[in-house]
C-alpha positions in Angstrom: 70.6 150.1 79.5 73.8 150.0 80.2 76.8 147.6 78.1 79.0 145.4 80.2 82.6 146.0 79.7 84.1 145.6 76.5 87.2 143.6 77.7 84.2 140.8 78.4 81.6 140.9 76.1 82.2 141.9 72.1 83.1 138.3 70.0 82.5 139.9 66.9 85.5 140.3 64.3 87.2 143.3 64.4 86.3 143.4 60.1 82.7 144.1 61.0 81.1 147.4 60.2 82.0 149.6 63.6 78.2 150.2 63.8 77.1 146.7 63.7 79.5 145.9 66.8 78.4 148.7 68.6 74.8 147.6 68.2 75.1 144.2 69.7 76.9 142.9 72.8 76.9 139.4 73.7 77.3 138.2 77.4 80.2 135.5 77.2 81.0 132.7 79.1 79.2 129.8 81.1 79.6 130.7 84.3 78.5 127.0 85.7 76.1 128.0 88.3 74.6 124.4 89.5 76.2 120.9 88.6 76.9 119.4 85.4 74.5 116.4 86.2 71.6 119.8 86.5 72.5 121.2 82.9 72.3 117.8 81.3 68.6 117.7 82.9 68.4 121.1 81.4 69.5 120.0 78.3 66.1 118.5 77.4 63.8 120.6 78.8 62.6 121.8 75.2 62.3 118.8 73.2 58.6 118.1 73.9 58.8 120.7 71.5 61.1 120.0 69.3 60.8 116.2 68.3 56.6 116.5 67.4 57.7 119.7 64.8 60.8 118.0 63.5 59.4 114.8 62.9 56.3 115.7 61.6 58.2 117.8 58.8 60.1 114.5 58.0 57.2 112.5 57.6 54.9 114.9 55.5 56.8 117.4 53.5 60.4 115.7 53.6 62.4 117.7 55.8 66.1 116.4 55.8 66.5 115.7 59.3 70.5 115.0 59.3 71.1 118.7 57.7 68.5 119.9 60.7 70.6 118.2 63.3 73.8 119.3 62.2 72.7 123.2 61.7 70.7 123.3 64.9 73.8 121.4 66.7 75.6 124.1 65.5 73.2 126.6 66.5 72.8 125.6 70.1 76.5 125.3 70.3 76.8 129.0 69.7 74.3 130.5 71.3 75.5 128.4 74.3 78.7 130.2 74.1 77.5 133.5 73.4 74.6 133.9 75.6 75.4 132.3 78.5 72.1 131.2 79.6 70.1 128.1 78.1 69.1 129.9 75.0 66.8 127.4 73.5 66.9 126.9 69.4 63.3 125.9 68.4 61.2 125.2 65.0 59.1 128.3 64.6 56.2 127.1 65.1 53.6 128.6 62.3 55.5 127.9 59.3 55.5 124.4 60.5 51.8 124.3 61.5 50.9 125.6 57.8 53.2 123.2 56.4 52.0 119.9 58.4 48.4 120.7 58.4 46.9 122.3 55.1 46.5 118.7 53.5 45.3 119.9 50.4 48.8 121.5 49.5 51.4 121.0 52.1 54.8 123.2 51.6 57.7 122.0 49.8 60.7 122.0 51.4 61.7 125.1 49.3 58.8 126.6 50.0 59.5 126.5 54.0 62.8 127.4 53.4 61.3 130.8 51.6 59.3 131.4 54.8 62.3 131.0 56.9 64.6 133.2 55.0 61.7 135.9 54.7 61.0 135.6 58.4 64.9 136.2 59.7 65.3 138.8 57.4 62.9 140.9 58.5 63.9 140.1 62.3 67.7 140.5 61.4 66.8 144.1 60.1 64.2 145.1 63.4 68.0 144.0 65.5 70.4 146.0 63.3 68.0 149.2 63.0 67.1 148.8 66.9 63.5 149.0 65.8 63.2 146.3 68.2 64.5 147.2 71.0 62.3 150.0 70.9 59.4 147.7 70.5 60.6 146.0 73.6 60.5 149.2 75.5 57.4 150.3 75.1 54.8 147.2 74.8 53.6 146.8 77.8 54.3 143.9 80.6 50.8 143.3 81.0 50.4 142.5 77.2 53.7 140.3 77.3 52.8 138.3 80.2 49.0 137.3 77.8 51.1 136.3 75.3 53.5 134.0 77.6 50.2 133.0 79.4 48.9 132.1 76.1 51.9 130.2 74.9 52.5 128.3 77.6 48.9 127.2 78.1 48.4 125.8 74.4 51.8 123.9 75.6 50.0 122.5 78.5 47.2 121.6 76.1 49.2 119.9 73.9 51.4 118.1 75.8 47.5 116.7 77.6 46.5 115.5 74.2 49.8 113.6 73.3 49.3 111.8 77.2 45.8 111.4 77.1 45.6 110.6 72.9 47.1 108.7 70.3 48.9 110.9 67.7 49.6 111.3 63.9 52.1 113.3 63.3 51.5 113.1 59.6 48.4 114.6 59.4 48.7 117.0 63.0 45.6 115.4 64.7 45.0 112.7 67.9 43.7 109.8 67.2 42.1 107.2 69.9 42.3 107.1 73.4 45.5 105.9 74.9 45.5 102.7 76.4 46.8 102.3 79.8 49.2 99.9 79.5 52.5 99.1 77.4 55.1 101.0 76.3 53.6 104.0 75.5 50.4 103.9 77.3 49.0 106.2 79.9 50.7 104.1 83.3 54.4 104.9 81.7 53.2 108.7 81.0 51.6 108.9 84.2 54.6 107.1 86.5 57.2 109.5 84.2 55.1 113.0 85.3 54.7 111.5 89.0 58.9 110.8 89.1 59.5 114.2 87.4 57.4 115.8 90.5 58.8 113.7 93.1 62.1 114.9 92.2 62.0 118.5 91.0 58.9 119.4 93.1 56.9 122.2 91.7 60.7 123.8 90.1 61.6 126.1 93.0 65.2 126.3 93.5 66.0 125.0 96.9 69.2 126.3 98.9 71.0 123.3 100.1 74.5 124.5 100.6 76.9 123.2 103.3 76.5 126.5 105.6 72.4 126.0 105.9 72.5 122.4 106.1 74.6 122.8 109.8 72.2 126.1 110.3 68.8 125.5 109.2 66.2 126.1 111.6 62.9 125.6 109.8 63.6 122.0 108.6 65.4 118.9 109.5 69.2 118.5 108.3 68.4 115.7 106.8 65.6 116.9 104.6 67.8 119.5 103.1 70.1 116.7 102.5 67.6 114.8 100.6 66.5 117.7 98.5 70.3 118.3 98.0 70.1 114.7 96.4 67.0 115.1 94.6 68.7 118.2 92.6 71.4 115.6 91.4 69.1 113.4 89.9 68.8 114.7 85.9 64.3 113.8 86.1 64.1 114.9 82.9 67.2 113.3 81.1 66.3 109.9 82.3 62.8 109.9 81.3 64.1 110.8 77.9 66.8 108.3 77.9 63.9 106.0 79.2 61.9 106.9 75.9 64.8 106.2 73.8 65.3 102.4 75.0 61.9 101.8 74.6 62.2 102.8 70.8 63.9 99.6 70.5 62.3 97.5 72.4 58.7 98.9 70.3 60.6 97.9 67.2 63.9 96.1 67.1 63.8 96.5 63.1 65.1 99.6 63.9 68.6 98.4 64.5 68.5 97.0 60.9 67.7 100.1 59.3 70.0 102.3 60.8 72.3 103.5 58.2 75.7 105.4 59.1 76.7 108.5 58.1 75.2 111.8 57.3 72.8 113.0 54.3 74.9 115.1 51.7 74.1 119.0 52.2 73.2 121.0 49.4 71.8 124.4 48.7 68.1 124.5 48.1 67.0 125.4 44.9 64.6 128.6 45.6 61.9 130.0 42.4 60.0 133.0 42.9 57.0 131.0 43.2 58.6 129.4 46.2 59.4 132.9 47.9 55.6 133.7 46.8 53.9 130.8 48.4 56.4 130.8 51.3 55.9 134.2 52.2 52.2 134.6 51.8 51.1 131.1 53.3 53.9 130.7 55.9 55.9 133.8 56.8 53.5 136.4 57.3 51.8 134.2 60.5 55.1 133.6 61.2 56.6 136.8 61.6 54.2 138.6 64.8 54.5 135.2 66.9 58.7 135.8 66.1 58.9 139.4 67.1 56.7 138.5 70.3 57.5 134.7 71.5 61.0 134.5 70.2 62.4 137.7 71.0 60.3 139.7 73.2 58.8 137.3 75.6 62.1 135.3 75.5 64.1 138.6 76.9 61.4 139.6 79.3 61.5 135.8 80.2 65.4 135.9 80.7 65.5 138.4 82.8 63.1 137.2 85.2 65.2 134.2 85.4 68.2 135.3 85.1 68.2 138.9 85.8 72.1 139.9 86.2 72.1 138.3 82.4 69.2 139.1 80.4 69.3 138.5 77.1 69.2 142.0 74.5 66.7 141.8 72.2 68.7 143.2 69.8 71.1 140.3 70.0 68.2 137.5 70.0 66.6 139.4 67.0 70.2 139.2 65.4 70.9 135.6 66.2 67.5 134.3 64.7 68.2 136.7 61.2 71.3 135.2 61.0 70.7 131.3 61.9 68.2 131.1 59.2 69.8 133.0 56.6 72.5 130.3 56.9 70.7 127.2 57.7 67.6 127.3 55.5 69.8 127.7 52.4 70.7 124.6 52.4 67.6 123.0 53.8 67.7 123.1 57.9 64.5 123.4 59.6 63.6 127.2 60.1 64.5 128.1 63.9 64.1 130.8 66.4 64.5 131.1 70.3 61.5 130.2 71.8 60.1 131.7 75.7 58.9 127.8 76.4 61.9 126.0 75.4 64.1 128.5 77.8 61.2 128.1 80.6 61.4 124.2 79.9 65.4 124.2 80.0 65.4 126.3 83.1 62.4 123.5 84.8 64.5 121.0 84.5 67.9 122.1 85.8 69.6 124.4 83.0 71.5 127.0 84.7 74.0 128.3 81.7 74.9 128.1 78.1 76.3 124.4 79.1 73.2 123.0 79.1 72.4 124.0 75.8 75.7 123.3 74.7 75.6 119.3 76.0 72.4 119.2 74.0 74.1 121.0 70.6 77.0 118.4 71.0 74.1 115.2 71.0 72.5 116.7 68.3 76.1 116.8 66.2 76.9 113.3 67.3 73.6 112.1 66.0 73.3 114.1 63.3 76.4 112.8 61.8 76.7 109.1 62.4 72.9 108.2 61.9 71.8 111.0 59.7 68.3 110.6 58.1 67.7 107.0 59.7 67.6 108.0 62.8 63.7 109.2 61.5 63.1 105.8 62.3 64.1 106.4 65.7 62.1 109.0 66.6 59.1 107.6 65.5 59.1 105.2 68.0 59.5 107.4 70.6 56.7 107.3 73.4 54.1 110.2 72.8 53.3 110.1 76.4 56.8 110.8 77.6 57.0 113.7 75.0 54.0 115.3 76.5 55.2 114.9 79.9 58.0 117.1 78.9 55.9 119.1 77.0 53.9 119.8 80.0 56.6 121.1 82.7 58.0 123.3 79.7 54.0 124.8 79.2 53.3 125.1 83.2 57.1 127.1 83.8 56.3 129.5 80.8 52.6 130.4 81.9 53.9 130.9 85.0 56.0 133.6 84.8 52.9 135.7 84.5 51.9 135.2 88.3 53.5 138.9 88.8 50.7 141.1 87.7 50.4 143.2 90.7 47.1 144.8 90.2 43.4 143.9 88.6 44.0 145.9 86.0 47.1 144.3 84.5 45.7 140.9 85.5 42.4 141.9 83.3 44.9 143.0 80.1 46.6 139.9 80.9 44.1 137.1 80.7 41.8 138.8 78.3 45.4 139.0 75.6 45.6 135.1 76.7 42.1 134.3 76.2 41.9 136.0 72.5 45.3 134.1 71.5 44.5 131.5 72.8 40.8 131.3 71.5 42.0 133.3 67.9 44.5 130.8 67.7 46.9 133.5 66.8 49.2 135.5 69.5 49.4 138.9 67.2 45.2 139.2 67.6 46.2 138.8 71.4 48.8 140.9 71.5 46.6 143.9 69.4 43.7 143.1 71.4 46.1 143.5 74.4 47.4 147.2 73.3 43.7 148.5 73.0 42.4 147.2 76.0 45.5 148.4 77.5 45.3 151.9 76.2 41.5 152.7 77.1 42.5 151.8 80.8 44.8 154.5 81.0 43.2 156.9 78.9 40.6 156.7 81.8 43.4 157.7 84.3 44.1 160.9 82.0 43.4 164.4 83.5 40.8 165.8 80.9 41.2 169.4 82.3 45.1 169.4 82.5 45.0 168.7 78.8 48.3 167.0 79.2 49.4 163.7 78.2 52.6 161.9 79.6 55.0 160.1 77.3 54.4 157.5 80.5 50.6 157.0 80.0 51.3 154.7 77.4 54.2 152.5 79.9 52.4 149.7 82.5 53.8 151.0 86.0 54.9 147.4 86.1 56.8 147.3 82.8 59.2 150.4 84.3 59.3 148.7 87.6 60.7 146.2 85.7 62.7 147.6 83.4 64.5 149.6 86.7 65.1 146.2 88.6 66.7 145.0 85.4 68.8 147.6 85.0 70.3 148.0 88.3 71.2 144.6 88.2 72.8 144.3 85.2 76.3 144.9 85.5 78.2 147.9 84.6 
């Protein structure tokens, strides 16, 4: 794989270690490729995700949510800048499962903190050493695409429950049917999914320039004009903006307790018992569904999207080491970059690093003038209208495995999806994946040639892949 030019692409200080420079290159720049009003859609693709973890870890274990706005603000501000693509910062997902659900004992915050630390230290080193990269070359894309299969199905699921059911947060479990009216019932879920469709359709990109709207032969000039129309209408933004009026209206109390200014930031005070508990109980589920959601899957995601500007691995590795080996010392939310907030950014208009960049800046503003009140806020926010966007992100990320080309990578496929999905675990997928992978070509092998290729063990699909990549990527 080739580097782009150096004149473009190094934004590391010229003090680091020569070898650490050489290892990552960062793709610069936004490069606005649709309108501004299509990145601030973009710009909220991902919180379906992102407001159930953070909230939940406010409620039961105490997370300080100003610190968490103001570090992830910061986050997404970067990677907006350095990656030029909507580069989503997300909770990782496990430590925050173990710490929300196991009621008996939930995490402390230093404790999740430990998790998060261990976690982006081993995925900082995988970067530096290249390990990863080398991970990335050889897995195969069959096994990838089960575990974004996978993912974005238990999405999907999700985002059902929190339309269909009522939700506790505070204990990770739905409660009783939705009822189907008010302002969080199943007619204002149901009318937000049904404008979301009727404006973004099912998220192909449409061509509406100038040039085909006076040429086009297969459709009317004026329905290219109203899809030109449609894609300056930010669905997803209003339907957000839509949930957060109707947190006041819910409970106008909330303009009472609002309090100004942000939480003071400290550094977390860390015992070895914490870095026991936090690494046993939290990091170790953590770390396979890192090295293949956040890294892995996210690359082979970007460049399927984007594929003049796919992501390295070894940068994204590198970025989550070093966001949480900041952060979490002083009590933000352990992050990562996750394949379904990318596929929900890019659903809903996000195009470049602005997007993310628009959302790091709302995060900031937030962060600092309501700080830990604006808890309050959030938990008011309509259920339904986070599983609406929940949903779209799910549906964009399962379907980017709709290129299996043959039976036998759609069989790896969906059997890695079914076991993660089933296991409740992506690594028993993934493992499961590699074996069933591996007898299918050691049936292809030529018993009396006695030979084995170093290519046995590579899907044809994952060097097509690779091949297209690279001869797109710029020199």
């Amino acid at each position: 794989m080739e580097s782009p030019p150096e004149s473009t692409t190094p934004l590391l200080p010229r003090r680091w270690p020569h070898h650490i420079s050489s290892i990552i290159r960062w793709p610069t720049g936004f490069n606005l490729k649709t309108t501004i009003w299509s990145e601030l859609g973009g710009s909220v693709g991902d919180l379906g995700t992102y407001i159930p973890i953070v909230l939940a870890l406010c409620l039961v274990n105490h997370l300080d949510l100003s610190t968490t706005l103001i570090f992830t603000a910061l986050y997404n501000i970067i990677t907006g800048f350095l990656f030029g693509i909507p580069m989503p910062v997300q909770p990782m997902k496990s430590i925050a499962a173990v710490a929300i659900s196991e009621s008996q004992a939930h995490l402390t915050v230093p404790q999740i903190m430990a998790a998060g630390i261990c976690t982006a230290s081993i995925l900082f080193i995988l970067g530096a050493t290249r390990l990863m990269s080398f991970l990335y070359k050889y897995i195969p894309l069959p096994v990838v695409r089960g575990v974004q299969l996978s993912q974005g199905l238990s999405f999907a699921f999700s985002a059902i429950k929190y339309i269909r059911y009522n939700q506790n947060f505070s204990t990770g479990k739905s409660g009783t049917a939705r009822p189907w009216l008010g302002l969080d019932g199943l007619v204002l879920a149901l009318s937000a999914l049904l404008f979301v469709v009727l404006i973004t359709g099912s998220g192909k990109e449409e061509s509406v320039s100038e040039s085909q709207l006076a040429t086009s032969l297969d459709r009317p000039r004026r329905n290219h004009r109203r899809l030109r129309v449609c894609s300056m209408i930010p669905a997803a933004l209003l339907v957000f903006l839509l949930g957060l009026l109707l947190c006041f209206i819910r409970d106008p109390s909330i303009i009472k307790d609002l309090k100004f200014g942000p939480a003071k930031i400290h550094v977390v005070k860390i015992t070895w018992e914490d870095w026991k508990i936090g690494f046993v109980r939290a990091a170790i589920p953590q770390i396979p569904l890192s090295v293949l959601n956040s890294v892995i899957a996210v690359c082979r995601l970007s460049g399927d999207l984007f594929p003049e500007r796919e992501a390295s691995v070894t940068a994204v590795s590198v970025s989550v080491g070093i966001m949480n080996l900041v952060g979490c010392w002083f009590g933000a939310m352990p992050v990562c970059h996750g394949a379904g907030g990318l596929a929900g950014q890019y659903r809903f208009g996000g195009r470049s690093g602005a997007s993310v960049l628009f959302l790091g800046l709302a995060k900031l503003v937030l962060g600092l003038v309501f700080g830990n009140s604006f808890v309050r806020i959030l938990g008011q926010f309509p259920i339904g209208i986070l599983g609406v966007l929940l949903l779209f992100s799910g549906i964009e990320l399962a379907m980017a495995s709709r290129d299996m080309n043959s039976k036998e990578e759609s069989f790896v496929m969906l059997v890695c999806a079914a076991v993660s999905l089933t296991g409740s675990s992506a690594a028993l997928g993934f493992g499961c994946g590699i074996v069933l992978f591996v007898l299918l070509k050691l049936r292809e092998i030529d018993c009396s040639s006695g030979l084995f290729s170093s290519n046995l063990f590579r899907s044809k699909s994952a060097n097509d892949a690779e091949t297209s990549f690279g001869s797109q990527r710029p020199s």
